[in-house]
N, C-alpha and C positions, 0 to 999 in steps of 0.2 A: 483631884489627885490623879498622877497617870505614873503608871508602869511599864517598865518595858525589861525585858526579857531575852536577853540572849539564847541560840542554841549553835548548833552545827558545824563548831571549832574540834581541830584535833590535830593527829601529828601524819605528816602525808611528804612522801617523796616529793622531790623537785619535780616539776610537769604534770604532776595533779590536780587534782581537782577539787576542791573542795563548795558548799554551797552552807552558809550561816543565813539562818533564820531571826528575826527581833518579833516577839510577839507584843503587843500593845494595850495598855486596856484603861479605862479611866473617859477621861474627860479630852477626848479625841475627834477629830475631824478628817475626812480624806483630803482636807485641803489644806493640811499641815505638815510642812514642809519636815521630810525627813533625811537621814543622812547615816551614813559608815562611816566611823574615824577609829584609827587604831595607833598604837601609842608600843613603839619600840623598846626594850630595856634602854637607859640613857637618854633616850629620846624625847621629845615633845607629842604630844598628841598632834596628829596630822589628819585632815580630810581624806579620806578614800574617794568617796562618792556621796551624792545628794541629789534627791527628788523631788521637786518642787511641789506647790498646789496645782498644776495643770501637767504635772507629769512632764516635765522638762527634767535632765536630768546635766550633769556636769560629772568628769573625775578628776582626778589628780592623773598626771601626765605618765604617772610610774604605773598605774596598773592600765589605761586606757586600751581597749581592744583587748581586754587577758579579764576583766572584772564587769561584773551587768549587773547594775541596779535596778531593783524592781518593785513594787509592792502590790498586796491583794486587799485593797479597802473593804469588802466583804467580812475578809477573816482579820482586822483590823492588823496585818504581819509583812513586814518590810524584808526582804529576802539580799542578801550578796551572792551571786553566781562567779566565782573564782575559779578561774580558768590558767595552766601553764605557770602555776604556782612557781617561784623562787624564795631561795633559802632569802632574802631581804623584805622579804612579807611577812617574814617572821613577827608578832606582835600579838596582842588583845587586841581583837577587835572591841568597839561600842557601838552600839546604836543611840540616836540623839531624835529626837523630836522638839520642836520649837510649838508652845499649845502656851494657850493661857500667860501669854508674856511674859514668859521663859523658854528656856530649854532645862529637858529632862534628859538621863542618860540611864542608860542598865548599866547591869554589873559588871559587862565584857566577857568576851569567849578569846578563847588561848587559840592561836593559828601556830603551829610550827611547822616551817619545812626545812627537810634536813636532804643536805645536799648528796 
């Protein structure tokens, strides 16, 4: 069984800053490949960003240089540092983890930026 757990969504001017938290807990490994995806009103779920098992990371071409993936295997807690925030990042965020030959997702945190 594994958990995760959104935090650190909220409502922030354009050029803000925001930083969302995923806490983790279950049946986890730091070599389990984890990821941000967030899902627009009308929209499809989209990748953000994702971190590999050796800490390789990739994003989506919209937030690169503005968004920093991170995680602290210690505190089993996957981190989004969101930088220069625009009103089209507007969304829920999810966190996902792939463990146990699947993927799991939390319940998402609400980003609003108002322009």
């Amino acid at each position: 069984q594994v958990q995760l757990v959104e935090s650190g969504g909220g409502s922030v001017q354009a050029g803000g800053s925001l930083r969302l938290s995923c806490a983790a807990s279950g049946t986890i490994f730091s070599v389990n490949p984890m990821g941000w995806y967030r899902q627009a009103p009308g929209k499809q779920r989209e990748l953000v960003a994702r971190i590999g098992s050796g800490g390789s990371t990739n994003y989506a071409d919209s937030v690169k240089d503005r968004f920093t993936i991170s995680r602290d295997n210690a505190k089993n807690t996957l981190y989004l540092q969101m930088h220069s925030l625009n009103p089209e990042d507007t969304a829920v965020y999810y966190c996902n983890i792939a463990t146990l030959g699947r993927y799991y997702w939390g319940q998402g945190t609400q980003v609003t930026v108002a322009s």
